[in-house]
Structure formats: structure tokens, C-alpha cells
C-alpha positions in Angstrom: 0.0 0.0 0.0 2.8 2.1 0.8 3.7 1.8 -2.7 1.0 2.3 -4.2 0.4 5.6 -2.7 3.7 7.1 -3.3 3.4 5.7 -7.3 -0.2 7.6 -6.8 0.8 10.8 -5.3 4.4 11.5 -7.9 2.1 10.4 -11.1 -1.0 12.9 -9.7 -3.2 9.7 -10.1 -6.7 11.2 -8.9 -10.3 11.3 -10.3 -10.7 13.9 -12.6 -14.0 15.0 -11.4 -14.1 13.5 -7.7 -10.6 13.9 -7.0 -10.4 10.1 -5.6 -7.1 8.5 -5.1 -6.5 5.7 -8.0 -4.8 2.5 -7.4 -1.5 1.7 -8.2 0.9 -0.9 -7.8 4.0 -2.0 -9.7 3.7 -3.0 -13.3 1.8 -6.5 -13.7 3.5 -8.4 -16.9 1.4 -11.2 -16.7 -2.3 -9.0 -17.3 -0.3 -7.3 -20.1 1.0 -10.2 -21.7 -2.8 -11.8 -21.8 -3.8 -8.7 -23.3 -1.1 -8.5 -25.8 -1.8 -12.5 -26.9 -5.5 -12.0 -26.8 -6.0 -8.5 -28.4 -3.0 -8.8 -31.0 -1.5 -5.8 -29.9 2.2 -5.4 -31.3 3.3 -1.8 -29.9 2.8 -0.3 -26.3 2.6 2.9 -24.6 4.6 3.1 -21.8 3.7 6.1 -19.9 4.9 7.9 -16.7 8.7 6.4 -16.7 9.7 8.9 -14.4 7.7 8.3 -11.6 9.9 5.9 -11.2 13.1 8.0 -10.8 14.9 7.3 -7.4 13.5 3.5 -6.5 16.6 1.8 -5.3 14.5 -1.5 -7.1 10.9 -1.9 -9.0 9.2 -4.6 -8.5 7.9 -6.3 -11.7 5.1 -9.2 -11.2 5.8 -12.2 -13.9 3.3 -14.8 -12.4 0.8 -15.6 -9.1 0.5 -18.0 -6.9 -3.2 -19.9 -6.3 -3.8 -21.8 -3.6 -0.2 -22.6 -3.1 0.4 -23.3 -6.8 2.4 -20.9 -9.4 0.9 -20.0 -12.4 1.5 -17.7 -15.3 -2.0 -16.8 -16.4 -4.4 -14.6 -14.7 -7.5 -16.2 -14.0 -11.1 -16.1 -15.5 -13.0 -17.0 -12.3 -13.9 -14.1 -10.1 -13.4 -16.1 -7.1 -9.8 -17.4 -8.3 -8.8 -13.6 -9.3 -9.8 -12.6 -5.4 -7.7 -15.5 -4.2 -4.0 -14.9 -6.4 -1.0 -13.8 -4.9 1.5 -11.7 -7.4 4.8 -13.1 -7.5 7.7 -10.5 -8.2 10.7 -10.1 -10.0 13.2 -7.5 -8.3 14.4 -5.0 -11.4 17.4 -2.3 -10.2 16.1 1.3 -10.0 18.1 4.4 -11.1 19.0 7.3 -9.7 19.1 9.3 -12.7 16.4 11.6 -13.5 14.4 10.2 -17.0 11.6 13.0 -16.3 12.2 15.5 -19.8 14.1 13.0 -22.0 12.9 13.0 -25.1 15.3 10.2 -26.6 16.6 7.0 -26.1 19.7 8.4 -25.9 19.0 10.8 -22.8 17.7 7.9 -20.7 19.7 5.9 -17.8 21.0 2.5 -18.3 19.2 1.0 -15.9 16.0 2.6 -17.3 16.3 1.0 -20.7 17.6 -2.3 -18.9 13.7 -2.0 -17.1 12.3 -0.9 -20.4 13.7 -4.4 -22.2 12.7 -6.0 -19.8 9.2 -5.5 -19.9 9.1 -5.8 -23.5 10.4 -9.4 -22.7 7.7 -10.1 -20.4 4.8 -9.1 -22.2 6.4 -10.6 -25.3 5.8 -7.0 -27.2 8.0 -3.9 -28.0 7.3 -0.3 -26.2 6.4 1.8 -29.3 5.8 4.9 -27.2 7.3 5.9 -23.8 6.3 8.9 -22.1 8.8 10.7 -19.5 6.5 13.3 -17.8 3.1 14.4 -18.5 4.1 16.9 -20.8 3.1 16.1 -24.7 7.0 16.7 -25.8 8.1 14.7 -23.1 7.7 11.3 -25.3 10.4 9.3 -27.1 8.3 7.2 -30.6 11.1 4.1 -30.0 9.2 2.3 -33.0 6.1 3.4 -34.9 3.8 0.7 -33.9 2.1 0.9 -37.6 5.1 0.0 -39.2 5.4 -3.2 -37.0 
């Protein structure tokens, strides 16, 4: 939870018209990937890089556990979904500021090593990646119409 409301509060995640808190939690490869297979999706946008500026690590999940078992699906039944646990890969964090890059170039190391590594995950490449909220603030890493 702690988490999820420091992710909240640096990306301003908060109803537009009732000013709610939104969830958040670390990125969950497994939902993505399932989306990516099911929707044929080849290109995503990765938004809000820099909110995660500063982590020492980032958490990734890559699979749950059910009822003491591991598996690498999320599941259909609502009771089964309630029940999962995620299970997380440990990713190193950067110091480095990516908030403003507007290339590949200008990001950290470790940020592209996290930025591959989710593109292995979910099995698709990161078309778009956004480093701040601000329209010029995004790097087009491959036009996802040319995929």
C-alpha cells in the first residue's frame, strides 16, 4: 500500500471530477502479456517512466500463486482472481532523473535495462514511452504501424 500511494501521489493519479485517489501498484506483466496475446497488440505505450526515478528497485510481477500453486495466467473465475497472490521479479532502479528525455539516448542505463525487460515479459516492443506528463516529453522508440 505504501507503494501504491507514493506511485499515486508522484504520477498525480486522482479522479478527474471526484478527486479520488487511483490504485496503483508496480507493473503487472502477466495482465499485459494476456492482453497482448489475446488483443493482437504489437506496440505499447509506456507512460509515466519517471515516476519511477529514485526507486533503489521496482518490483515487476511475472506470475501468481493460487492456492499454493504458481501459475503464469491470470484467472477467469472471479473467485480465483480474489484469491491470487502476485509473484515479483526484483528490477534495479536508477537514480538518474528520465523526467524530460525525449530520446533514447538521454535515458539511464538501468532505465532501458527495465524498459527491455518488460518488452520481454509481455512478449511485445514499447512503441511509445512517455517521461512526464508533458506532450514533448515522449520518445516514438518504433512506430507501432510500421510493425
Amino acid at each position: 500500500a505504501g507503494v501504491g500511494k507514493h506511485l499515486a501521489s508522484v504520477g498525480h493519479e486522482f479522479g478527474t471530477v471526484t478527486g479520488r485517489p487511483r490504485r496503483c501498484g508496480w507493473f503487472d506483466a502477466v495482465l499485459v502479456r494476456q492482453a497482448v496475446r489475446t488483443c493482437g497488440i504489437n506496440g505499447l505505450a509506456l507512460t509515466k517512466l519517471d515516476i519511477l526515478d529514485g526507486f533503489d528497485s521496482i518490483e515487476v510481477c511475472t506470475g501468481y500463486k493460487l492456492d499454493g500453486k504458481e501459475i503464469d495466467y491470470f484467472p477467469a473465475g472471479e473467485g480465483a482472481q480474489a484469491r491470487v497472490e502476485p509473484i515479483y521479479e526484483t528490477i534495479e532502479g536508477w537514480k538518474e532523473p528520465t523526467a524530460g528525455a525525449r530520446s533514447w539516448a538521454q535515458l539511464p542505463a538501468q532505465a532501458i535495462k527495465y524498459v527491455r525487460r518488460i518488452e520481454e515479459l509481455v512478449g511485445c516492443p514499447v512503441a511509445l514511452l512517455s517521461t512526464s506528463p508533458e506532450r514533448e516529453d515522449t520518445i516514438l522508440v518504433q512506430n507501432p504501424f510500421e510493425a
